[in-house]
N, C-alpha and C positions, 0 to 999 in steps of 0.2 A: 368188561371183558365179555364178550360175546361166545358162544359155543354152540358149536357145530352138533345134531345129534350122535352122528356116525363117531366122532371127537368124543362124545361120550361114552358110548358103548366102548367104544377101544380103552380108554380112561380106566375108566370101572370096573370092566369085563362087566360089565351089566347085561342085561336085556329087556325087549321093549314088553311088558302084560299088559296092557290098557295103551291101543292108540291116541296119539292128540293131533293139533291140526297142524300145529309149530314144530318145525327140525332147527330150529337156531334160537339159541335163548343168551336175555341180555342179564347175566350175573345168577352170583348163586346166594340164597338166605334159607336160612336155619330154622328165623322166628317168625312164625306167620304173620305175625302182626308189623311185618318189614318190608312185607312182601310189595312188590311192583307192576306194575305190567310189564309184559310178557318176561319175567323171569324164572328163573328155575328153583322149586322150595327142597330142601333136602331135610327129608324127617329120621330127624337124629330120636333116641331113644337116650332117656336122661335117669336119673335118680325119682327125679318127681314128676316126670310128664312124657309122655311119649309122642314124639311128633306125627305121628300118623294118626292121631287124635284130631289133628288141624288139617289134615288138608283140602277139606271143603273151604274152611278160610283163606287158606292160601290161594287157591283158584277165585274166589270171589274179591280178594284184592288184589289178581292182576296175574300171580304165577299160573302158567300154562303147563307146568309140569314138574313130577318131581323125582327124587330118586326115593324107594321104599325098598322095605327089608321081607315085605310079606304081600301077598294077596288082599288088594281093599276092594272096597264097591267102586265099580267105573264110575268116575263121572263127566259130565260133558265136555269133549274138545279138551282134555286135561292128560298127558301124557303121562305114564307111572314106569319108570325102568326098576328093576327088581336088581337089588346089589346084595353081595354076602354082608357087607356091614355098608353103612350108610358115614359112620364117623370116619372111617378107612380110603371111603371116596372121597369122601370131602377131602382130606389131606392129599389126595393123588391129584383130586382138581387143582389146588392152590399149588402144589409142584409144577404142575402141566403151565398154570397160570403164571407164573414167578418166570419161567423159562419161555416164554412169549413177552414180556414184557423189556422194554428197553433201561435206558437210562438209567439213575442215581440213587440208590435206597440207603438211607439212613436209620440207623435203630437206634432207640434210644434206651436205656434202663438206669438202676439206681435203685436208692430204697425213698427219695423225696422226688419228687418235680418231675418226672416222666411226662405226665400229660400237657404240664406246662410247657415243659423247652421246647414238645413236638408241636404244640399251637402257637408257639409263639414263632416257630421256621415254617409253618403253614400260613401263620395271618401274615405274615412279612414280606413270603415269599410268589404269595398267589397275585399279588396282585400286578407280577413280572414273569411268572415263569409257570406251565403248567404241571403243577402239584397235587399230589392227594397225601391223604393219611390215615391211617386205621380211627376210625369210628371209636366215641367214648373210651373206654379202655381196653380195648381186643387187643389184650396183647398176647394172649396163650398160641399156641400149635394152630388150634381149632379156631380163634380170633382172626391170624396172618391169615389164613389159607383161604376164608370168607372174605378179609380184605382182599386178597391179590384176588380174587373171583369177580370183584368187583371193581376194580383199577380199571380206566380208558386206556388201550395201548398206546394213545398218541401222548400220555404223560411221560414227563421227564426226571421228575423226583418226585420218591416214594417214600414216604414217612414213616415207620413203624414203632411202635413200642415194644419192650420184651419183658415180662415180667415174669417171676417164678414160685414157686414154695417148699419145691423140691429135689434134690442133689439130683443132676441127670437132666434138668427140664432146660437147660441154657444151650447142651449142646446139641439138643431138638432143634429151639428157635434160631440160633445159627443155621441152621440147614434149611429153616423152614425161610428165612430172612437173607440170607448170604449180601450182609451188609458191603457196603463199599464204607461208612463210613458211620463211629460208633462214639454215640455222646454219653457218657456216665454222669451222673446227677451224685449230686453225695450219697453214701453208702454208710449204713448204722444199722442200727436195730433195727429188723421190719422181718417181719416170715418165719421168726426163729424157732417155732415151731415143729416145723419141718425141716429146717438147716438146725440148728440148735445152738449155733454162735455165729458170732458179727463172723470171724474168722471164715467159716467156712459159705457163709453171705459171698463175700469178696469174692472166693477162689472159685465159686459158681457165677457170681456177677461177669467174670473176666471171661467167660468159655464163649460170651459173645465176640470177643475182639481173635475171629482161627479165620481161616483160609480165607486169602481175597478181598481183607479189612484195608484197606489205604491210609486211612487218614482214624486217630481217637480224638475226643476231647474231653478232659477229664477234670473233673471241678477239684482246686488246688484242695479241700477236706480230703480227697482220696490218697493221696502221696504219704499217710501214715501208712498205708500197709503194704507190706513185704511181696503181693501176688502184683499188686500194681505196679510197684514198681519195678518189678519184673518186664513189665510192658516196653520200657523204657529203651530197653539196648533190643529188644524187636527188630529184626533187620526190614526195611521197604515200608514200615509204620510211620504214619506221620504223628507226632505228639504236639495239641494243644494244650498245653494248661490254659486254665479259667477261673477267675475268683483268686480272691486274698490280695496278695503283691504280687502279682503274675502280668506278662505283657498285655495280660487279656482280661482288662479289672472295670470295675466300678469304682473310680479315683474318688466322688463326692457322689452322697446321697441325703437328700432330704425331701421330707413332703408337707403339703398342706392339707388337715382334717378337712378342714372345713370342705375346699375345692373338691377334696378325694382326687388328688394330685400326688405323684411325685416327679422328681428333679433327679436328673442323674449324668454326671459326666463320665465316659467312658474314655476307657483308654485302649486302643486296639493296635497293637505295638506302634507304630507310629501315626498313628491319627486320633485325633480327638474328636469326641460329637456328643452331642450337646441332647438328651431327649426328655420331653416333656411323655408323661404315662398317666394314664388315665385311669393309675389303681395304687395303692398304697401297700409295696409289698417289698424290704430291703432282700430278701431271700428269693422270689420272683426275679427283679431286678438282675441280680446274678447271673441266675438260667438263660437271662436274653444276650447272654455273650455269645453263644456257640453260632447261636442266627445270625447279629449280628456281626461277626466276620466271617461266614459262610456266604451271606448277600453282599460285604462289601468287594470280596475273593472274585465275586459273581457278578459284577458288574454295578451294581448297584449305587446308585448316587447318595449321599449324604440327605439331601430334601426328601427322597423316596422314602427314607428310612426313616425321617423323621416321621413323615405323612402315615406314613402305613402303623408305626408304633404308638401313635396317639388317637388312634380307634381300637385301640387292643384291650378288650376287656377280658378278666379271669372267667371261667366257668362256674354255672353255680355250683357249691359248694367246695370250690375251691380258691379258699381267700377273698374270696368277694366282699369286698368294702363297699358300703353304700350308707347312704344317709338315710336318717327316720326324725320324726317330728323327735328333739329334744338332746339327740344322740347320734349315735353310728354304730353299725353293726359290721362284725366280720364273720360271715359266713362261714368256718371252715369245715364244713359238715361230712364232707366226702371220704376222708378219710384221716386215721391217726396214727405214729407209732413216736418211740420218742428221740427222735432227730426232727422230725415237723412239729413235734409238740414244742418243743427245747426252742424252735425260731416263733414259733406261733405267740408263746410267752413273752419273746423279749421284743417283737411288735408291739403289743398288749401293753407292756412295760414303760414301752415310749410313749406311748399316749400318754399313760401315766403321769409323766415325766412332763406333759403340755399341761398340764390341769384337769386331765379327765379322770370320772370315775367310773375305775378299771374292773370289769366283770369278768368273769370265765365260767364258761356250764362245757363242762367237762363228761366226757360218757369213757367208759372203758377202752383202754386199747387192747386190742384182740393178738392173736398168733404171736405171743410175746415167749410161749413155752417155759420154761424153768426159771428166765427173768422177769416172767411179769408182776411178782409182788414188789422187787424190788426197783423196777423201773418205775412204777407208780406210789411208792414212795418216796420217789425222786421227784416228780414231778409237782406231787404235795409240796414237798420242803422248797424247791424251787419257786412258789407260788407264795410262799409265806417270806422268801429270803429277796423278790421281788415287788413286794409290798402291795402285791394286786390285792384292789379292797374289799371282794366280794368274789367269793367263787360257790359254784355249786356244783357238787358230783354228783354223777347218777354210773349205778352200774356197781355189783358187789366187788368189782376188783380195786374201785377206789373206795367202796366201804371198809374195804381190809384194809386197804394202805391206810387209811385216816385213822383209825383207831389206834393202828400204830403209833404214827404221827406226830398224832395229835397228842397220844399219852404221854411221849418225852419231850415235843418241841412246847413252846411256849408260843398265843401270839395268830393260836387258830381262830379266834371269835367270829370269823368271817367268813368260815366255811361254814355253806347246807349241805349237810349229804341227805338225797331223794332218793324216791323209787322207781319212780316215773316221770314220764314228761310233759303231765298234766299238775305236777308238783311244780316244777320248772317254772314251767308258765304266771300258778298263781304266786309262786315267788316275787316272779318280775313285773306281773301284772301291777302286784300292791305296792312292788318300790316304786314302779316308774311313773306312777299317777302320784305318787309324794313327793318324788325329790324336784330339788330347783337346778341341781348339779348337772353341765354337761357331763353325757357316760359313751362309755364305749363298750358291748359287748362281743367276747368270742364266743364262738359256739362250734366243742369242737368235738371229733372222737371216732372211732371205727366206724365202720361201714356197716357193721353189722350192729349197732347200738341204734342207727336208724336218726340221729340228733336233729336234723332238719324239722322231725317232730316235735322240738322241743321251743321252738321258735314260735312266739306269740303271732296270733295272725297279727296284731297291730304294730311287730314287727317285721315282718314279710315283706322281700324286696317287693315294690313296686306301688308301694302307699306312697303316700305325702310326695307324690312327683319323684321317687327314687330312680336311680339308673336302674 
């Protein structure tokens, strides 16, 4: 998205303190370290850093100017408009932005798979049709507004994510998103925290499907609750179910370790197809309903879908299966709560189930609020009632669950609880130079437990020829 100065002064009610050479600038970034040539830096003012700290960096990577909340030092050729708040503009830009832009926006949310479903309608969809999509996980207020800032007007479909933590933040992103069409991922436990039950999860999940929605698609998990299915008798809504025994399923699934393969026949009410994936993930697999009968609605031939789905790799640390000298690793570092934990297990499970010996290093799940002793004692019991043969916790909320546990169930000998993820490591280090067993490890847990650290460099994607 391109922007006019004059365009911005009116935007912002800003004005110009420090001349620059540029009156038209190509996008808008936050993080200096994102910065571009000749685009526009907006220093936002944070908890832990203030962006008017960076903006010599900004100018040396390329932004030609920026919006500020105060008086800085000129510096060369580098334009500074002076706004009453900088966060306030930003959100008026990505308004201004959203209403210049044409074509199809899609929002996606949920408490699992958001990032997936929307990469998997972007890897499918780009190679037919001009697409973008909010960058890593932008999916707040402040996220959209930076993506639409940054969108080409000659694009046609817009991808977004919408995520929350708090009662009130959905019917923000509705306004900030004004979806034409809205994909639900399964909804459970995640954020409770600040919602304080699955219940009230839902009835904040759904304030994305208000004015101007066409078309839901709703993964057949959601149809237990009473706000969804409210959705239903919606007048001008179009409703797709997806997942279970729905028109819009995964009829067969299987895969091969070895390959890091899987096999999937779909059923898209009346057409069948047939795709070979180049990841092991029955819960992924799912998510690629929504894409794929949105591409084939869209013209799309059966070969293109095959073609485009058989380069589609997960992100790292999200389910990322890949092979290492002796075994296979599943990445799932990126994040945890327990509906991703609950599928992430019964993957884990199945390997099991081939002859593998089945690992889990496990780190705390976070914003669980008044559930989280009890959902992490769930998770324990589930792990001993699944016969994984080696697990390691790290993080004091699964040292409380385990002690629990462990003192009434029978059958724990196979859990370490750690402290660290230097503990982790030499755990794994000393098994996996002993055993003869093919193994399979997860490595999974919040975002904020940091688990990626807990991954031996000897097994780090991209040794022994890994994808």
């Amino acid at each position: 998205m391109r922007f006019q100065l004059a365009d911005l002064l009116h935007i912002t009610s800003g004005r110009v303190v420090t001349p620059g050479k540029t009156a038209v600038f190509d996008g808008v970034f936050s993080d200096s370290r994102e910065c571009r040539v000749n685009c526009l830096f907006a220093a936002l003012r944070g908890e832990k850093t203030n962006g008017h700290l960076y903006l010599e960096e900004a100018r040396l990577r390329g932004a030609t100017g920026a919006l500020v909340e105060r008086e800085n030092i000129a510096l060369p050729d580098f334009l500074q408009i002076r706004v009453e708040n900088t966060l306030l503009s930003l959100l008026s830009l990505g308004r201004w932005a959203l209403n210049r832009l044409g074509g199809h926006r899609i929002a996606f949310t949920g408490t699992v798979g958001k990032t997936t479903m929307k990469n998997f309608f972007l890897h499918l969809l780009s190679g037919s049709y001009p697409v973008e999509a909010t960058p890593r996980s932008y999916n707040t207020p402040l996220g959209v507004a930076l993506s639409f800032c940054r969108f080409q007007e000659e694009s046609r479909i817009f991808l977004v994510e919408a995520g929350i933590n708090a009662p009130g933040e959905m019917k923000e992103l509705h306004s900030a998103i004004r979806p034409h069409t809205v994909v639900l991922s399964p909804i459970g436990e995640g954020h409770l925290e600040g919602l304080q039950s699955v219940e009230k999860v839902v009835k904040e999940k759904v304030q994305l499907v208000g004015n101007g929605v066409e078309r839901v698609y709703i993964h057949n998990d959601n149809c237990r609750w009473n706000d969804i299915r409210l959705l239903f008798d919606r007048p001008g809504i179009e409703i797709h179910h997806f997942g279970g025994n729905t028109s819009l399923r995964v009829a067969k699934y299987s895969f091969c370790p070895e390959r890091i393969r899987s096999f999937l026949q779909c059923i898209v009410f009346d057409t069948t197809i047939e795709l070979e994936l180049p990841f092991i993930s029955p819960q992924a697999s799912e998510l690629l309903l929504p894409a794929l009968h949105f591409a084939l609605e869209h013209g799309m031939k059966e070969q293109q879908i095959q073609e485009r789905f058989s380069t589609f790799l997960p992100a790292p640390g999200r389910e990322h299966v890949y092979p290492v000298k002796g075994g296979i690793v599943i990445d799932d570092t990126y994040n945890a709560n327990p509906v991703s934990m609950r599928k992430s297990l019964e993957v884990l499970s199945q390997f099991r189930r081939r002859g593998y010996e089945a690992w889990a290093v496990l780190g705390d799940m976070l914003e669980l609020g008044g559930t989280s002793e009890h959902a992490h004692q769930k998770v324990i019991s589930a792990l001993m009632a699944l016969k994984i043969d080696k697990t390691i916790l790290l993080g004091s909320l699964y040292h409380r669950a385990a002690d629990r546990v462990l003192s009434r169930e029978k059958g724990g000998g196979g859990i370490f609880v750690v402290s660290s993820p230097q503990e982790v490591k030499e755990i794994l280090d000393e098994h996996l130079s002993e055993t003869k067993k093919k193994w399979v490890i997860l490595f999974k847990g919040s975002r904020g437990m940091r688990m990626e650290e807990t991954i031996p460099s000897s097994l780090q994607a991209g040794l022994y020829g890994n994808v």
